[in-house]
TORDOTI-231597 format. One record per residue (C-alpha): residue number from 1; residue in three letters; x, y, z. Coordinates in steps of 0.001 Angstrom, whole numbers. Each point is the difference from the previous one (the first is absolute). Example, Ala and Ser with C-alpha at 12.3 -4.5 7.8 and 13.67 -1.06 7.14 Angstrom:
<rs>
{keza = 1	torro = ala	x = 12300	y = -4500	z = 7800}
{keza = 2	torro = ser	x = 1370	y = 3440	z = -660}
</rs>
This chain:
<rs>
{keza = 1	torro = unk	x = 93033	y = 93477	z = 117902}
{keza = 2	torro = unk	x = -2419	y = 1840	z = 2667}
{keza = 3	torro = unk	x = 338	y = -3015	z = 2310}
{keza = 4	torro = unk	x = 4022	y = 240	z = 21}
{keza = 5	torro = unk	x = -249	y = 3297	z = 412}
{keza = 6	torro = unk	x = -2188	y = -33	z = 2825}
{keza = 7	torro = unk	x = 1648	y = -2883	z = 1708}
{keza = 8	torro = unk	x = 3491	y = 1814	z = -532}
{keza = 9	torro = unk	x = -1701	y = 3217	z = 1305}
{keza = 10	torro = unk	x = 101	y = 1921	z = -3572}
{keza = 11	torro = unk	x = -2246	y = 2539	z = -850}
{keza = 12	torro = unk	x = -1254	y = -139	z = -3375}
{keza = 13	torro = unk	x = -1867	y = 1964	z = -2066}
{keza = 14	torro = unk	x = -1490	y = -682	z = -3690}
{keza = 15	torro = unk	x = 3171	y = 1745	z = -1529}
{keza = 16	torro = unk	x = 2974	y = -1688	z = 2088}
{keza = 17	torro = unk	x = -2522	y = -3340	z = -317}
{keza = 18	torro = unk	x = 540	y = 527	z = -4090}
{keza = 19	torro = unk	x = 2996	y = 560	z = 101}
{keza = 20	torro = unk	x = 1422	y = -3304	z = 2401}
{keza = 21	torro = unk	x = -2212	y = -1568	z = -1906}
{keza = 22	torro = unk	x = 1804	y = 379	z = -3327}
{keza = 23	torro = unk	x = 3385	y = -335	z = 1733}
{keza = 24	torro = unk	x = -767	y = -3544	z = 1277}
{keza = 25	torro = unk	x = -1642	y = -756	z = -3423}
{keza = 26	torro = unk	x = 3236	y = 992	z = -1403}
{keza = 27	torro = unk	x = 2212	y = -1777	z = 2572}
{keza = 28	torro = unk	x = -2094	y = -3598	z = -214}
{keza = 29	torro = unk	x = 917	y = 391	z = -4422}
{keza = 30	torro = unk	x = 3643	y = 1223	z = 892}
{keza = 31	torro = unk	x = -103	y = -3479	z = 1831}
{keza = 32	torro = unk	x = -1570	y = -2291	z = -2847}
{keza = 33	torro = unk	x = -3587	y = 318	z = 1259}
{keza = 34	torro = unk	x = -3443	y = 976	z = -1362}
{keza = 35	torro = unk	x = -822	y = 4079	z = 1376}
{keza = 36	torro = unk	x = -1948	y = -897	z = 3047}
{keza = 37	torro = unk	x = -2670	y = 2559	z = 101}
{keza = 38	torro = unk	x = -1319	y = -895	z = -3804}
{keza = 39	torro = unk	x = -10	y = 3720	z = -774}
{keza = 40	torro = unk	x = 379	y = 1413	z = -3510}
{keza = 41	torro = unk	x = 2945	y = 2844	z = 692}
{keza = 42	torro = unk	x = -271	y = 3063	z = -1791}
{keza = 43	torro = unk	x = 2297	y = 3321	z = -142}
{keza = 44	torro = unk	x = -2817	y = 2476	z = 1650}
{keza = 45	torro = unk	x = 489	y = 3542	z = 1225}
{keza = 46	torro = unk	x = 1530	y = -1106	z = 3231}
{keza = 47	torro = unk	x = 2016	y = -3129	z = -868}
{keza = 48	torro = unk	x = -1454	y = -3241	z = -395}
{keza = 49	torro = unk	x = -3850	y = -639	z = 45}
{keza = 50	torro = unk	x = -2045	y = -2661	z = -723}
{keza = 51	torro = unk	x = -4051	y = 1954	z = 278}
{keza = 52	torro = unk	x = -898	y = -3761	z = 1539}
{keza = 53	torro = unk	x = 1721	y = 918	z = 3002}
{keza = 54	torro = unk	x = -2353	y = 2473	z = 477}
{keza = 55	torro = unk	x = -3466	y = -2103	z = -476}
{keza = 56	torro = unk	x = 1613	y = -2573	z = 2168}
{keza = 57	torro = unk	x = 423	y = 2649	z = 2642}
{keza = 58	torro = unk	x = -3665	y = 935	z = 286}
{keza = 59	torro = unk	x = -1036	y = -3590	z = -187}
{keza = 60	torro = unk	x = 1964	y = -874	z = 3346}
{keza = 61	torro = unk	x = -1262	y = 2947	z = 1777}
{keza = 62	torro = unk	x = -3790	y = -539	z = -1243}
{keza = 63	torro = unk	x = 311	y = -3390	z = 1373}
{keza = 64	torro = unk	x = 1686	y = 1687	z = 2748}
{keza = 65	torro = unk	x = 2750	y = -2390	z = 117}
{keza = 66	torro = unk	x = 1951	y = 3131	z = 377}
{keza = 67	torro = unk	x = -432	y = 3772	z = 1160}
{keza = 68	torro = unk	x = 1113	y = 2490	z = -1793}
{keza = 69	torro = unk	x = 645	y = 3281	z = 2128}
{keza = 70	torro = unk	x = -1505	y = 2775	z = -1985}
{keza = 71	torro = unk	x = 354	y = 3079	z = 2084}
{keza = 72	torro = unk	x = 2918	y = 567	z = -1877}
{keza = 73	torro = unk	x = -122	y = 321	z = -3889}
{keza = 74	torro = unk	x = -560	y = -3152	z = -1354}
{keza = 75	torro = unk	x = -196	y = 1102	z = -3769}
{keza = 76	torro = unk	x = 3956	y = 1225	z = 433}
{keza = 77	torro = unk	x = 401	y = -3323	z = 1225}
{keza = 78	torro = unk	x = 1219	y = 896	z = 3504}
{keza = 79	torro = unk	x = -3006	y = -1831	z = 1620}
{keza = 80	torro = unk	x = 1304	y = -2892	z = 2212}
{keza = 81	torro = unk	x = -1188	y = -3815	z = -377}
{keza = 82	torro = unk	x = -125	y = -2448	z = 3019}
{keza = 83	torro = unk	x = -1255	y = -3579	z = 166}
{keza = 84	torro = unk	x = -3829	y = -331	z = 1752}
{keza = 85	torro = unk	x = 1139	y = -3777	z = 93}
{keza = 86	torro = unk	x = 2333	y = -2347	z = 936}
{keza = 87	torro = unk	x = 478	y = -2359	z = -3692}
{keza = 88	torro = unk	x = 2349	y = -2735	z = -216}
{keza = 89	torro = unk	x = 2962	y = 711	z = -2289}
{keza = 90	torro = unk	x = -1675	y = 191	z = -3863}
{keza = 91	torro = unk	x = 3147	y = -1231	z = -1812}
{keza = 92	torro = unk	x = 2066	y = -3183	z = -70}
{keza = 93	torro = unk	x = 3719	y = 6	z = 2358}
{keza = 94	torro = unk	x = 2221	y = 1552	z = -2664}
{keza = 95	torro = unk	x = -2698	y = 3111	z = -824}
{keza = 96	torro = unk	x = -287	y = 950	z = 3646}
{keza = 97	torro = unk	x = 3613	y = -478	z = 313}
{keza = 98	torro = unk	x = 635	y = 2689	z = -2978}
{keza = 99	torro = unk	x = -2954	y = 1953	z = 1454}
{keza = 100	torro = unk	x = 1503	y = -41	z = 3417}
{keza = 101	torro = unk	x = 3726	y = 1085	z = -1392}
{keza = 102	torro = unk	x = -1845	y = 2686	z = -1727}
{keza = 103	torro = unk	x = -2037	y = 1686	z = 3011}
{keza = 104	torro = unk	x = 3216	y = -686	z = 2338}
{keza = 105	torro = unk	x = 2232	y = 2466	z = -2555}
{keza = 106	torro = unk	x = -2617	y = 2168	z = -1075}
{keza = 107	torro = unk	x = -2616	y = 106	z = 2175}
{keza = 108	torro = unk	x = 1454	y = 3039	z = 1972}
{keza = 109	torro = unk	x = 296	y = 1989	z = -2861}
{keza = 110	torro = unk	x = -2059	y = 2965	z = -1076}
{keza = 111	torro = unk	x = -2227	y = 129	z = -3094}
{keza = 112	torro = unk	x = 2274	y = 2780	z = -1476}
{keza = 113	torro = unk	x = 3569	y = -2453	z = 776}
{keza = 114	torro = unk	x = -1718	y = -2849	z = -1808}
{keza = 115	torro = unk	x = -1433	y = 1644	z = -3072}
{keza = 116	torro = unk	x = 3569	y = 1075	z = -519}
{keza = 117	torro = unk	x = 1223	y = -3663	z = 692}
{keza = 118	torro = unk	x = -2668	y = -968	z = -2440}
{keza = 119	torro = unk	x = 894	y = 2512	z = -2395}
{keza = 120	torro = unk	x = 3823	y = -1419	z = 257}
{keza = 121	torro = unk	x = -878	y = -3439	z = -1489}
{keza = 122	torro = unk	x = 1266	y = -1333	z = -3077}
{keza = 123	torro = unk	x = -4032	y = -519	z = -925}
{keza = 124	torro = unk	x = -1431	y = 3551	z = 762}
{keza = 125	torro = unk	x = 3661	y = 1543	z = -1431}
{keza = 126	torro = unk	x = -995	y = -1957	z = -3461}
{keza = 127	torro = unk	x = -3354	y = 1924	z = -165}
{keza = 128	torro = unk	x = 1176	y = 3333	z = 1172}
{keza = 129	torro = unk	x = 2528	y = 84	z = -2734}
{keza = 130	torro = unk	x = -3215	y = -686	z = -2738}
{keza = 131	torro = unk	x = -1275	y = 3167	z = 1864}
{keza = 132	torro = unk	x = -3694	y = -1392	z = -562}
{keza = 133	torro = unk	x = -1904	y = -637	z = 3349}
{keza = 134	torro = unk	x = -2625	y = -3200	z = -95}
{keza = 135	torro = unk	x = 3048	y = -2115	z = -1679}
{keza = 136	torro = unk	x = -225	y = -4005	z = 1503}
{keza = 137	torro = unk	x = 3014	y = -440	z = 2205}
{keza = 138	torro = unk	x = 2126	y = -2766	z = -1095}
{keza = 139	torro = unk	x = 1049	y = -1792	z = 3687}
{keza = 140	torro = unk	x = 2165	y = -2129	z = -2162}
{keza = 141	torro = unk	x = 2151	y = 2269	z = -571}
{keza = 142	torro = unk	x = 1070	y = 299	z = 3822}
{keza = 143	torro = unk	x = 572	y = -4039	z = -588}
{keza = 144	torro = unk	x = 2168	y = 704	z = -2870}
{keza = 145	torro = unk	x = 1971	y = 2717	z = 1442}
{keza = 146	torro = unk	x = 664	y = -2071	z = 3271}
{keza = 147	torro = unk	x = 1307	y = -2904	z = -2321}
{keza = 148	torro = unk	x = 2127	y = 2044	z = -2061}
{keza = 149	torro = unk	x = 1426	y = 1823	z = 3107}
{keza = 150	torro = unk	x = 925	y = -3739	z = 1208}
{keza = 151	torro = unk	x = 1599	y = -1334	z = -2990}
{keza = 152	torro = unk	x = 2173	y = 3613	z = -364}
{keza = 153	torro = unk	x = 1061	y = -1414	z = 3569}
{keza = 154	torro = unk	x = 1272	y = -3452	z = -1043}
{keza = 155	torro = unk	x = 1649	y = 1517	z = -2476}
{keza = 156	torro = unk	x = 1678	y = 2369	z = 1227}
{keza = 157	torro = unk	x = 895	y = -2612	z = 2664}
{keza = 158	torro = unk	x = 1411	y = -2624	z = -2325}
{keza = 159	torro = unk	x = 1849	y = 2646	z = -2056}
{keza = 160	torro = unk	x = 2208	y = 1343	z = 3126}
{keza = 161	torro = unk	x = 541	y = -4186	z = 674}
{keza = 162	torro = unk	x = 1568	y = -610	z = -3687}
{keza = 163	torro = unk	x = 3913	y = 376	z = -237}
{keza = 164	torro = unk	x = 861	y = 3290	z = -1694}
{keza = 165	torro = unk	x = 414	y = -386	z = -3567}
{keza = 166	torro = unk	x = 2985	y = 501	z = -1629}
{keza = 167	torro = unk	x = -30	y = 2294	z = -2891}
{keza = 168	torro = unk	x = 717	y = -1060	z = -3325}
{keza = 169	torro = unk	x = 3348	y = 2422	z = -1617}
{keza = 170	torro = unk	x = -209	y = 461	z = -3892}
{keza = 171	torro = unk	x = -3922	y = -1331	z = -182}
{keza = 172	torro = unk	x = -1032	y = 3670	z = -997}
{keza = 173	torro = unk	x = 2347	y = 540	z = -2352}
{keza = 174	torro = unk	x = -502	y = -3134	z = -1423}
{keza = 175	torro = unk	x = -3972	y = 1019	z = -299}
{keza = 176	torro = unk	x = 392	y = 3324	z = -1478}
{keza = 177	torro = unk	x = 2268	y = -1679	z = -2752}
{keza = 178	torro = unk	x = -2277	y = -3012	z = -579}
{keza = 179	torro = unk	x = -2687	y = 3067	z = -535}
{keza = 180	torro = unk	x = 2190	y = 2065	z = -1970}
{keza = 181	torro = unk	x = 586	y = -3008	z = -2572}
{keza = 182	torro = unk	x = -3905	y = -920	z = -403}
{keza = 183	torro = unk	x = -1028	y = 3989	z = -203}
{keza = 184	torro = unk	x = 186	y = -97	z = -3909}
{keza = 185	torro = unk	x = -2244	y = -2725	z = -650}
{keza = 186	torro = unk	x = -2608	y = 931	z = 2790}
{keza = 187	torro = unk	x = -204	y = 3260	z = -1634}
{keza = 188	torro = unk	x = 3	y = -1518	z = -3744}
{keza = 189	torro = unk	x = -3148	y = -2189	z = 1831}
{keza = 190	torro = unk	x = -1791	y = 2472	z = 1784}
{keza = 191	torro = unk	x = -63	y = 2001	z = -3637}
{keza = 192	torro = unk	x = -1479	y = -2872	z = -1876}
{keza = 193	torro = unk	x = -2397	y = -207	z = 2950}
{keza = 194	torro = unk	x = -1313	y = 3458	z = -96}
{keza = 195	torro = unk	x = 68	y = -26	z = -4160}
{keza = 196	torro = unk	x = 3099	y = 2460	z = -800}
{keza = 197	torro = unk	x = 1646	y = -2534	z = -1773}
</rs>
């Protein structure tokens, strides 16, 4: 994600790197695919977290693969990440492809604009609505809502190609007196049923 960014001249810092990280997580399942960042997404007092993220974060800039700018506040999560080094791309055609598409639409954005794009998802709307923060976000569900949202389209595309239908005159009457005959014994049963006979 940092080397997109940096190559598309995006600034990133640990909260806007969260947070395009779970959106291209949650684009590569909408697509079929395994997450790509292996994180374990949780509902956390700013949208989704994975406390991983974190660790990893002081790994790479102990090993100084990247610098982390810390004259600004780093513990509010405003402190800005840049590559040290020049790495060839770490995940296979398709992932870099998703991560590109990712940083291209979001990677202008502020933190604030993609919490609440975050917060918008069908994933993170799930938790809120259980109200309890450090709920597992189901991704899945972004998977399932795309393929519903598809089929609702075919659908309602096939339905405006049928031929209107005609409607049938007489076939209510012709139910309500068909009920009206049988009401006597479904009574006479539903007594025997519930032991009043």
């Amino acid at each position: 994600m940092l080397k997109t960014a940096q190559e598309m001249g995006f600034e990133i810092t640990k909260v806007k790197l969260t947070e395009l990280l779970y959106l291209a997580d949650l684009k590569a399942v909408e697509e079929g695919l395994s997450q790509l960042s292996g994180a374990t997404w949780r509902w956390d007092h700013h949208g989704p977290y994975d406390h991983a993220i974190r660790r990893a974060e002081e790994f790479v800039v102990e090993s100084e693969l990247v610098e982390r700018d810390d004259s600004t506040a780093v513990e509010l999560g405003s402190g800005v990440l840049r590559m040290n080094v020049d790495i060839d791309d770490p995940l296979d055609v398709i992932g870099m492809m998703l991560i590109r598409d990712v940083v291209r639409m979001h990677g202008a954005k502020s933190a604030t604009a993609l919490k609440e794009l975050s917060y918008a998802t069908a994933p993170v709307i799930e938790a809120q609505v259980g109200g309890e923060r450090g709920v597992l976000l189901d991704l899945n569900r972004a998977r399932r809502r795309k393929q519903t949202a598809a089929l609702i389209r075919r659908v309602k595309s096939r339905r405006a190609r049928r031929p209107t239908e005609a409607g049938d005159p007489g076939a209510g009457e012709a139910l309500k007196s068909e009920f009206l005959e049988g009401r006597e014994a479904l009574q006479r049963a539903n007594s025997r049923a519930l032991g009043e006979q």
